[in-house]
C-alpha positions as a printed NumPy array, in Angstrom:
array([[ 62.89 ,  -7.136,  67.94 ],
       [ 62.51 ,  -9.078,  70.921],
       [ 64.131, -13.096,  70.558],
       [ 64.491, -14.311,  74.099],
       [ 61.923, -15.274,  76.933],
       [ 62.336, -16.221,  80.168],
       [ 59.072, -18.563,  81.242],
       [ 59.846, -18.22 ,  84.752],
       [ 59.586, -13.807,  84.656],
       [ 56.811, -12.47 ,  86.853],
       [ 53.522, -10.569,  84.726],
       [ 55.429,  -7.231,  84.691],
       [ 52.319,  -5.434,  85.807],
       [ 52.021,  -7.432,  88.915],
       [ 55.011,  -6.085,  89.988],
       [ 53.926,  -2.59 ,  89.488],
       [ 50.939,  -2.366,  89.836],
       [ 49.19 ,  -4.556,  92.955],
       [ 45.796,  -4.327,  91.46 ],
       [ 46.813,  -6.677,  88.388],
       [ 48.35 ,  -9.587,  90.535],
       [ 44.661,  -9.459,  92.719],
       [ 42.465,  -9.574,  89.685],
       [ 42.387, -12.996,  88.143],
       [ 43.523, -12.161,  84.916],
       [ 45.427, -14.698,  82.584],
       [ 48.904, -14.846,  82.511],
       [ 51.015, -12.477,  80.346],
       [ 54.374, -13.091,  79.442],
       [ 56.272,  -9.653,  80.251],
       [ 58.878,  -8.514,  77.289],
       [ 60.83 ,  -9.266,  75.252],
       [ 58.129, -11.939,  73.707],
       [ 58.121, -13.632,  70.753],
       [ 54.269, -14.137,  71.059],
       [ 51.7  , -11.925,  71.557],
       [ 53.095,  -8.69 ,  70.257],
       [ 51.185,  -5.419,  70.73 ],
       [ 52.554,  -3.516,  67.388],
       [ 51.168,   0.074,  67.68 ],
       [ 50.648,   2.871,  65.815],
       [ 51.772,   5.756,  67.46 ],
       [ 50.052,   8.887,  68.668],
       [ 49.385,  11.791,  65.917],
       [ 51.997,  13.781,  67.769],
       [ 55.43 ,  13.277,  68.846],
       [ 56.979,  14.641,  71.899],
       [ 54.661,  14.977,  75.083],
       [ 51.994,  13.04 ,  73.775],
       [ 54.389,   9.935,  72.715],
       [ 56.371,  10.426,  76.235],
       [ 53.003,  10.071,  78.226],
       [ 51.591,   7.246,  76.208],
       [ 55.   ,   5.026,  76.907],
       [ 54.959,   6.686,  80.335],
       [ 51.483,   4.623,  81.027],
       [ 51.68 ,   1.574,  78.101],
       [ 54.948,   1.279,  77.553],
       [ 54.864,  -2.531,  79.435],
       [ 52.386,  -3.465,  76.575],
       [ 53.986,  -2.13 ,  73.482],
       [ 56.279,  -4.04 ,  71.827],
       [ 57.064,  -2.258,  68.199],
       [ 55.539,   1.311,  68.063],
       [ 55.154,   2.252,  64.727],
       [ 55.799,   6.229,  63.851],
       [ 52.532,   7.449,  62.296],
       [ 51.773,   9.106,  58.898],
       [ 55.09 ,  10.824,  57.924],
       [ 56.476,  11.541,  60.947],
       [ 59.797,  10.289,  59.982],
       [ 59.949,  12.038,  56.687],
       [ 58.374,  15.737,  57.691],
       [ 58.93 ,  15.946,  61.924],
       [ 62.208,  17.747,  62.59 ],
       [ 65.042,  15.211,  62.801],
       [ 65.446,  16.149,  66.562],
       [ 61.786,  15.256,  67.087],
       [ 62.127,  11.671,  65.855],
       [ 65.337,  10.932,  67.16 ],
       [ 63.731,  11.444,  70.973],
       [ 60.96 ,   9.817,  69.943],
       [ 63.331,   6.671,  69.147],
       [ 65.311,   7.464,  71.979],
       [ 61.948,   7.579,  74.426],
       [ 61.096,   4.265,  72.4  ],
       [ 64.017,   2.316,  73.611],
       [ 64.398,   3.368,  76.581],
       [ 61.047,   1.608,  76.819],
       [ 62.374,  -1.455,  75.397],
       [ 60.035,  -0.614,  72.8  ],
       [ 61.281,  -1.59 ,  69.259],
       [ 60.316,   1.218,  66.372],
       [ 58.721,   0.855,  62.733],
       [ 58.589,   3.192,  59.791],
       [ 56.008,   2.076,  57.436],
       [ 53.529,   3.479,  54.662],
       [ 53.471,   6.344,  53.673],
       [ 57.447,   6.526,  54.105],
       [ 58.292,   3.378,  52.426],
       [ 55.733,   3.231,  50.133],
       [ 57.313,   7.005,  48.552],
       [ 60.805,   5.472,  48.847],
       [ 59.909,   1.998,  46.709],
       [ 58.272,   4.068,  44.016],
       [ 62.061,   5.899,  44.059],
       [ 63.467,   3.091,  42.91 ],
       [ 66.434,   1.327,  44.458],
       [ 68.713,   3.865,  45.12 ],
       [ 66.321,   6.196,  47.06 ],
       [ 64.831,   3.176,  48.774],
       [ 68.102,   2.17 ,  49.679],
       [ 69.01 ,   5.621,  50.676],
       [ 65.939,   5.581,  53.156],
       [ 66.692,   2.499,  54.782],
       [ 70.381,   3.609,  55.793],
       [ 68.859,   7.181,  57.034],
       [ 66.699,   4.79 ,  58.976],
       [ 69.358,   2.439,  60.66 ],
       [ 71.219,   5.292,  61.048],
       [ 68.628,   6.673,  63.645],
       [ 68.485,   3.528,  64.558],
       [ 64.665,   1.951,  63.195],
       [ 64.517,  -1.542,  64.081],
       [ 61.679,  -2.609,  61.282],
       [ 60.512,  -1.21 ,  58.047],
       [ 57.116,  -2.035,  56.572],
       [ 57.009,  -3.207,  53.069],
       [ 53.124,  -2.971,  51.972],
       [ 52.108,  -5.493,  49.117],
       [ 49.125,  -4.167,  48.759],
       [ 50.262,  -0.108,  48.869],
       [ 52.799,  -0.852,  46.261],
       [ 52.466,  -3.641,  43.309],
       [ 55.693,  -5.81 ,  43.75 ],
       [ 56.632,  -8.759,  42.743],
       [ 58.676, -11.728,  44.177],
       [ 62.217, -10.657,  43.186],
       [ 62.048,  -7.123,  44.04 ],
       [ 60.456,  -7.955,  47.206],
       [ 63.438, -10.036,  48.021],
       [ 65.857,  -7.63 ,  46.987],
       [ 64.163,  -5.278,  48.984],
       [ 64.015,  -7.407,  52.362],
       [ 67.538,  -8.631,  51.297],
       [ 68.201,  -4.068,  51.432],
       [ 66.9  ,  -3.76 ,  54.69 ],
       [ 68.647,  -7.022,  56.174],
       [ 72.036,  -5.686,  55.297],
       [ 71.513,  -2.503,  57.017],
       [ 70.715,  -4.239,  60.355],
       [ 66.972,  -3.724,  59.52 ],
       [ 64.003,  -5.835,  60.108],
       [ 61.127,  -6.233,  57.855],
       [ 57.291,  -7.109,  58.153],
       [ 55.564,  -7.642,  54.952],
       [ 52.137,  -5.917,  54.823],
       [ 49.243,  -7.951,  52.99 ],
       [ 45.475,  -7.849,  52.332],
       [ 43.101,  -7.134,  49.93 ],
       [ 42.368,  -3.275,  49.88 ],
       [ 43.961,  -0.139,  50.963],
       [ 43.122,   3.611,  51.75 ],
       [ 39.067,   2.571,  51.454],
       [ 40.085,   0.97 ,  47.734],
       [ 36.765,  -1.763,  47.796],
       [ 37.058,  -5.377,  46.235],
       [ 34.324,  -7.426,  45.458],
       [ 34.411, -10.94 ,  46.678],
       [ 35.852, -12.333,  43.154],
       [ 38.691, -10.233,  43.119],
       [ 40.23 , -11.205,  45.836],
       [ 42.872, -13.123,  44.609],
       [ 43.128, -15.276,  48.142],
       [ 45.671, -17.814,  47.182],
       [ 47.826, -15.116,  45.093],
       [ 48.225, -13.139,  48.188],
       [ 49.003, -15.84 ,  50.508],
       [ 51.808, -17.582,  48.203],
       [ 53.209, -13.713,  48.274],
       [ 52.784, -13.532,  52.024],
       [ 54.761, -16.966,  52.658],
       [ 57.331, -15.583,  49.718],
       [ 57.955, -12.829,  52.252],
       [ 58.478, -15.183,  55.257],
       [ 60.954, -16.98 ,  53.042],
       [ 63.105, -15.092,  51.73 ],
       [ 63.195, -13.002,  55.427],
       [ 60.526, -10.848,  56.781],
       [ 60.4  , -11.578,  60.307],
       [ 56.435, -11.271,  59.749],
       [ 53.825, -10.705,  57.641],
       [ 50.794,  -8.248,  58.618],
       [ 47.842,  -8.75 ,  57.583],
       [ 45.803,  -4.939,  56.446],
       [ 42.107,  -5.521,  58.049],
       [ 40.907,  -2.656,  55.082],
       [ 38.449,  -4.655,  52.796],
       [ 38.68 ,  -7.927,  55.444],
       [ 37.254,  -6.418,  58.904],
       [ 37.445,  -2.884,  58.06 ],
       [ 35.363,  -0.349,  55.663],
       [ 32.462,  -3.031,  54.846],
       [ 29.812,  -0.913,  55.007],
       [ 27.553,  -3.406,  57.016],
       [ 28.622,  -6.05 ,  54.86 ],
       [ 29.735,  -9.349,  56.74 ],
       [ 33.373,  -9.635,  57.278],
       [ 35.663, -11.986,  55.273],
       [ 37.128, -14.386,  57.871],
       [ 37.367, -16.915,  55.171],
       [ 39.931, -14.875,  53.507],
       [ 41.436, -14.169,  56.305],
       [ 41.642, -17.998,  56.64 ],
       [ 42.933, -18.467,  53.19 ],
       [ 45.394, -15.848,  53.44 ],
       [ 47.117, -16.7  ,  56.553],
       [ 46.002, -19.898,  57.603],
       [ 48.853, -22.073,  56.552],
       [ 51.489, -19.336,  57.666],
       [ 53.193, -19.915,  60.776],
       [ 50.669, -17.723,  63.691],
       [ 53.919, -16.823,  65.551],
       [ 55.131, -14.701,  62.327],
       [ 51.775, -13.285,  61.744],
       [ 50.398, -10.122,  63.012],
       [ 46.965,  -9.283,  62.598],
       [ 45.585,  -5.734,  62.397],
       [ 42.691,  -5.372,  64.794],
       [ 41.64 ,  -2.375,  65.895],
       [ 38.045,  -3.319,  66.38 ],
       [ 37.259,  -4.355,  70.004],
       [ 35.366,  -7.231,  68.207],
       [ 37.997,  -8.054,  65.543],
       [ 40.631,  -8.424,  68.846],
       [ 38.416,  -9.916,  70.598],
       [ 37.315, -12.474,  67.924],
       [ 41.339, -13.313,  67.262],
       [ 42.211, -13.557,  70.613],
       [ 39.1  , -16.642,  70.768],
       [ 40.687, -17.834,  67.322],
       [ 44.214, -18.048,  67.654],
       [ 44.507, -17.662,  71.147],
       [ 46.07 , -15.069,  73.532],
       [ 49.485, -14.586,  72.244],
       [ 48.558, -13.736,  68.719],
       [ 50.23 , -10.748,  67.629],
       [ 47.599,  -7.687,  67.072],
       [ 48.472,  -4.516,  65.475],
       [ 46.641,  -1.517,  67.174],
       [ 46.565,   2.628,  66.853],
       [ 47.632,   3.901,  70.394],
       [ 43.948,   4.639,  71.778],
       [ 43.521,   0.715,  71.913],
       [ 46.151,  -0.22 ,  74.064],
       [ 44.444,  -1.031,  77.012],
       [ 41.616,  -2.637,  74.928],
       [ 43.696,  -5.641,  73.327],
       [ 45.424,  -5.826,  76.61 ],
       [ 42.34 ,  -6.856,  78.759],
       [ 41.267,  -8.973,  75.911],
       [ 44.537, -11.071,  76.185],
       [ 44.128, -11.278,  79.911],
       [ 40.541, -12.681,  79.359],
       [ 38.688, -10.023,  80.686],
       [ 38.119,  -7.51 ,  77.651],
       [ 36.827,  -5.332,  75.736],
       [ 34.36 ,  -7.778,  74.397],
       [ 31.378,  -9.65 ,  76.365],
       [ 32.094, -12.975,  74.583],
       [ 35.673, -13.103,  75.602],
       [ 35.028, -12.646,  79.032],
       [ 36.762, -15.398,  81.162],
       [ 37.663, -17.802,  77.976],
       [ 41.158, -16.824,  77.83 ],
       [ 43.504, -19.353,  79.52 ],
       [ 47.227, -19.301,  79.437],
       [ 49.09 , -21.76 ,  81.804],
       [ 52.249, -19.245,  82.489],
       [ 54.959, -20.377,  84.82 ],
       [ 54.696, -22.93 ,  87.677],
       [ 53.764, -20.768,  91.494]])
């Protein structure tokens, strides 16, 4: 994961693409950032279509996530170029659910197991799911604690519902799930990420649930939260929340959507022009 930032580095784009530095779009910090991460869920496919989507986004992806169980049932060979592609990027890489889900219900052995196979290809983040799995406090930290000594980081997946599971608004359990989400931040996920299923996601024409959201993650640090957004609105709506450099997770056809809605200009009608980031001194 990305831990330094130089304020005075040029918008990468501008520099390589001469459209970008004419338009007057709001300053992005170029990686590695410790604000504003793009964490996104890779393409369906590995090789070719993973080599062309870094080929084009790879300046606005900072953790790709392997999809599905791409790193359990793709030859070995096929995800060890798709890491390799990754970094040469200086894109950081995430296995998450299904994977790690299947290797906590293993118990600690397997799970352990995993998570070396996983540093060993070199997997910079694992995603724990709190909401996938039922876990409480002390195996969560052991498991964290797992990943940590392997050279592994860890974001801590939270929300209400998963896989189109539906809640009703009393079962929420708001302030449950957001002492477990700061647990995680404690005792060392570099993150927690907050599942939009059940918040902005599946509701059926319902209104969404910003006030969970709120009570959720409101009191958490918004530097170590990521949000997942892959409605245009959603985005849009926590870009005008918690400002440009909140970090969004996104599947790989959004790319260019949450990255002209940081720049102010994008994908959503209301965000047009509101976003203002001071950047570096001309």
């Amino acid at each position: 994961m990305p831990q330094t930032q130089n304020p005075d580095d040029k918008d990468i784009l501008a520099m390589d693409n001469p459209i970008t530095s004419l338009l007057p779009f709001a300053y992005r910090a170029p990686k590695p950032r410790k604000r504003g991460l793009n964490y996104v869920r890779g393409p369906a496919l590995l090789g070719h279509a993973l080599q062309d989507t870094l080929q084009i986004y790879g300046a606005h992806i900072d953790v790709l996530k392997l999809s599905g169980h791409q790193a359990s049932l793709a030859s070995e060979a096929a995800v060890l170029a798709a890491i390799a592609a990754c970094k040469d990027n200086d894109v950081a890489v995430a296995v998450g659910n299904p994977v790690i889900d299947v290797a906590l219900s293993g118990g600690q052995s397997t799970y352990a197991a995993v998570i070396a196979q996983l540093a060993k290809w070199s997997v910079d983040i694992v995603e724990i799911s709190l909401i996938a799995r039922s876990i409480d406090e002390e195996d969560l930290s052991l498991a964290i604690a797992i990943a940590k000594d392997h050279g592994v980081q860890v974001f801590a997946e939270i929300g209400v519902d998963f896989a189109h599971t539906r809640s009703e608004d009393h079962e929420l359990f708001v302030r449950r799930r957001a002492r477990l989400a700061a647990t995680a931040l404690e005792v060392g996920a570099t993150h927690v990420l907050l599942e939009s299923e059940g918040l902005t996601e599946n509701r059926a024409g319902e209104a969404f649930r910003w006030d969970a959201i709120e009570g959720i993650v409101g009191g958490l640090d918004p530097a170590r939260v990521i949000f997942e957004a892959d409605d245009q609105d959603v985005m849009s709506r926590l870009i005008d929340i918690f400002g440009p450099k909140a970090n969004l997770m996104v599947d790989s056809s959004r790319i260019e959507k949450v990255e002209a809605a940081r720049r102010g200009f994008g994908p959503s009608q209301f965000l047009w022009g509101k976003v203002a980031t001071l950047g570096p001194a001309e």
